[in-house]
N, C-alpha and C positions, 0 to 999 in steps of 0.2 A: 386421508392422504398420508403416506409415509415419509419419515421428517427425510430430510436430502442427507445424501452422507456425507463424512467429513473430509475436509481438504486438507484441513492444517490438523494439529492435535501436538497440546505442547503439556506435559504428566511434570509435575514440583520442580517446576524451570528456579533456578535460584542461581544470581549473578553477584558477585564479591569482583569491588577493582579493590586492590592494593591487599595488603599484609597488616598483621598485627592492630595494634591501638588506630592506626591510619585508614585500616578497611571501611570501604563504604558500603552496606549491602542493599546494592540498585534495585534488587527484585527477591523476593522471598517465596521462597515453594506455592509459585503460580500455577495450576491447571486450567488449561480452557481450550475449549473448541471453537472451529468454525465449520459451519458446513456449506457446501457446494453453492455458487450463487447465491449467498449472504452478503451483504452491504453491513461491516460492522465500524464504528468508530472506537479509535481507544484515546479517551483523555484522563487527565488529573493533573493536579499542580505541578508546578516546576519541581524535578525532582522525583518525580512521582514514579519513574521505573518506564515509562507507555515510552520511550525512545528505544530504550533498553529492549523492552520487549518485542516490540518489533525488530529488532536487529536481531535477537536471537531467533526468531519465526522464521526470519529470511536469510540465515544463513552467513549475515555480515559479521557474526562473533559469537562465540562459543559458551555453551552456559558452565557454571561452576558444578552446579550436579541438574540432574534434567535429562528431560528430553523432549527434544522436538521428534514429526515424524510428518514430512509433506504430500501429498499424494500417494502415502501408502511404501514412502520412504525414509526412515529412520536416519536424521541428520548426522547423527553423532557418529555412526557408522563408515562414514564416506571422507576419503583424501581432500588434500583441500584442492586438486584436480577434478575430482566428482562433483564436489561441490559448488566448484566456478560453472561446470558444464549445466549442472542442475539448475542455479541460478539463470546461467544464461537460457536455457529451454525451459524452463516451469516456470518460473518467476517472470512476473511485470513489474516495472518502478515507474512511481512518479514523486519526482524532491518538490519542495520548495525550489529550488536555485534552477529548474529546470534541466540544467546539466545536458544541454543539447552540445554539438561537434560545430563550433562556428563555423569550420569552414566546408562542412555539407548544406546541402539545398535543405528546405523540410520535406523531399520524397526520400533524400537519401539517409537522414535520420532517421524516417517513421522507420525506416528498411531496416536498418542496423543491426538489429538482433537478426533479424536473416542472413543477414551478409557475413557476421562473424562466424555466420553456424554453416555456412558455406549451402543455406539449403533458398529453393525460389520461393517466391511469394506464391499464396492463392491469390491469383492478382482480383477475383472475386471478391473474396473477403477482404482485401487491399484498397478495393475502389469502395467498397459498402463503411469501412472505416472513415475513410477519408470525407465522402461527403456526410458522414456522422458527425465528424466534429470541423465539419463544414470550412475544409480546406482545400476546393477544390481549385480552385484559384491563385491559390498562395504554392505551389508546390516547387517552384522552381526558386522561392526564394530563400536566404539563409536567414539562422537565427537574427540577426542584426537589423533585419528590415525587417520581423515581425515585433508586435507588440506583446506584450508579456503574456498577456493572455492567450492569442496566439501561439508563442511557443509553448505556452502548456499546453494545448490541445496539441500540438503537435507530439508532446512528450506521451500524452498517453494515447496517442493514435500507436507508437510505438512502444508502449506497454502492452499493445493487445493485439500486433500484429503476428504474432507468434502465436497465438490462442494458450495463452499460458495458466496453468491451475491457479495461480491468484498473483491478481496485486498488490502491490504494496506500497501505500500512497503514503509520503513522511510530511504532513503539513503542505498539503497540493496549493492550497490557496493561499499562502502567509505572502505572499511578494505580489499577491493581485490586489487589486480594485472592490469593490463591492462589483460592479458589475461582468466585471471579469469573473471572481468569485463564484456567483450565479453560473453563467456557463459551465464553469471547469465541473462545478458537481451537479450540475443538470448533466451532463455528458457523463461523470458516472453513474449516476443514479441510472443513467440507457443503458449503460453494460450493463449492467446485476440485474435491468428486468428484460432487455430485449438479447441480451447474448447468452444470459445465464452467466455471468463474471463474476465470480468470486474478490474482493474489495475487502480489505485489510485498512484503514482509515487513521493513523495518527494526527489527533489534531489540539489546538487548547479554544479552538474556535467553536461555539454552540450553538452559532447557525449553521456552521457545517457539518457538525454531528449530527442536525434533525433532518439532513437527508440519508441519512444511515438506519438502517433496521433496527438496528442494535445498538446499545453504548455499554462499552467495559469502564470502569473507572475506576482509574486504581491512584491510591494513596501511601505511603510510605513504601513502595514496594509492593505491594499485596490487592488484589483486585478486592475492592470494598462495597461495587455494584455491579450486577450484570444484567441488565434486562431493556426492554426494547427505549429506541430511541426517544420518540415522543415530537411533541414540537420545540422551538427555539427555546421557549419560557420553562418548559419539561425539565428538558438539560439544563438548563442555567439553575432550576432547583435541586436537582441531581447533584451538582458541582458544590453545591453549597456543604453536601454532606460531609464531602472530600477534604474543605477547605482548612 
């Protein structure tokens, strides 16, 4: 079988905040792929760059030298108008803080990124979503009447309503429950095997990395392991290398 091709692809990404004696260098001449419908986690110690680096993958901040290239488009290239657009049509999010619109229902949130793109739903894949992450019930209510967990499924019911070349999940699970927790990454782990969804994974959690294919781990900056996830005990000895 031929490996899938790549979605994301980021060539000696390196991030410097500040000037002089004061510089911090967040990230050091990173290379790495992901390819099409991968489930990958990025962790490593506080510090470690995996926030950094996701923000420069997705377009929220610009690297020092590098380059990104998303779906076969070269970041660095593009207005920061292209680049809101590209976000808004290629890119899917899901925070920690869930960052839903209080005062939309959860239909009119999961909608959002359609409605700002001014284009309709497949209301197909709109209804196939929703009872995926089994909100079929809850639709008319607003964030405030759901439970945390709920509004995160709700968040990435609207990460993938769009059919977007990848998501970008920043610590999905840090503000749930253990059982909350469960859901939100059983409900990714369906995209990446039942949609083909592409899953980008920032986490410092090890049972949430061992539902990811992959784990990158990076330390001082610099990715210091890349290979597949493993179970909970896997990763937690992976992190050890890091430490």
């Amino acid at each position: 079988m031929s490996p899938s091709p790549l979605i994301v692809s980021a060539a000696h990404l390196s991030r410097t905040f500040g000037e002089g004696a004061a510089a911090v260098r967040a990230l050091v001449d990173v290379s790495v792929d992901f390819p099409t419908g991968g489930f990958t986690a990025i962790m490593g110690p506080s510090g470690s760059g995996k926030s950094t680096l996701m923000h420069l993958l997705a377009g929220l901040d610009r690297p020092t030298s590098g380059s990104v290239a998303v779906d076969g488009t070269e970041l660095s290239g593009l207005d920061d108008n292209a680049l809101t657009r590209l976000r808004r049509d290629r890119f899917g999010f899901v925070f920690q803080g869930f960052n839903l619109v209080p005062v939309l229902n959860a239909e009119e949130n999961i909608l959002l990124p359609l409605t700002l793109a001014g284009r309709d739903p497949d209301r197909e894949w709109y209804e196939q979503l929703v009872r995926t992450v089994g909100l079929t019930d809850r639709l008319s209510h607003r964030p405030s009447e759901l439970s945390g967990g709920q509004q995160q499924r709700v968040a990435i019911a609207r990460a993938l309503v769009h059919r977007p070349a990848v998501v970008f999940a920043d610590e999905p699970t840090g503000n749930l429950d253990s059982s909350a927790s469960a859901e939100v990454l059983g409900l990714l782990r369906r995209a990446a095997d039942e949609f083909g969804q592409t899953i980008v994974m920032v986490t410092h959690d090890a049972h949430a990395a061992s539902f990811a294919d992959r784990l990158v781990l990076l330390a001082d900056g610099r990715i210091v392991r890349d290979e597949p996830a493993g179970d909970t005990d896997s990763v937690l000895e992976l992190m050890k290398t890091a430490a």
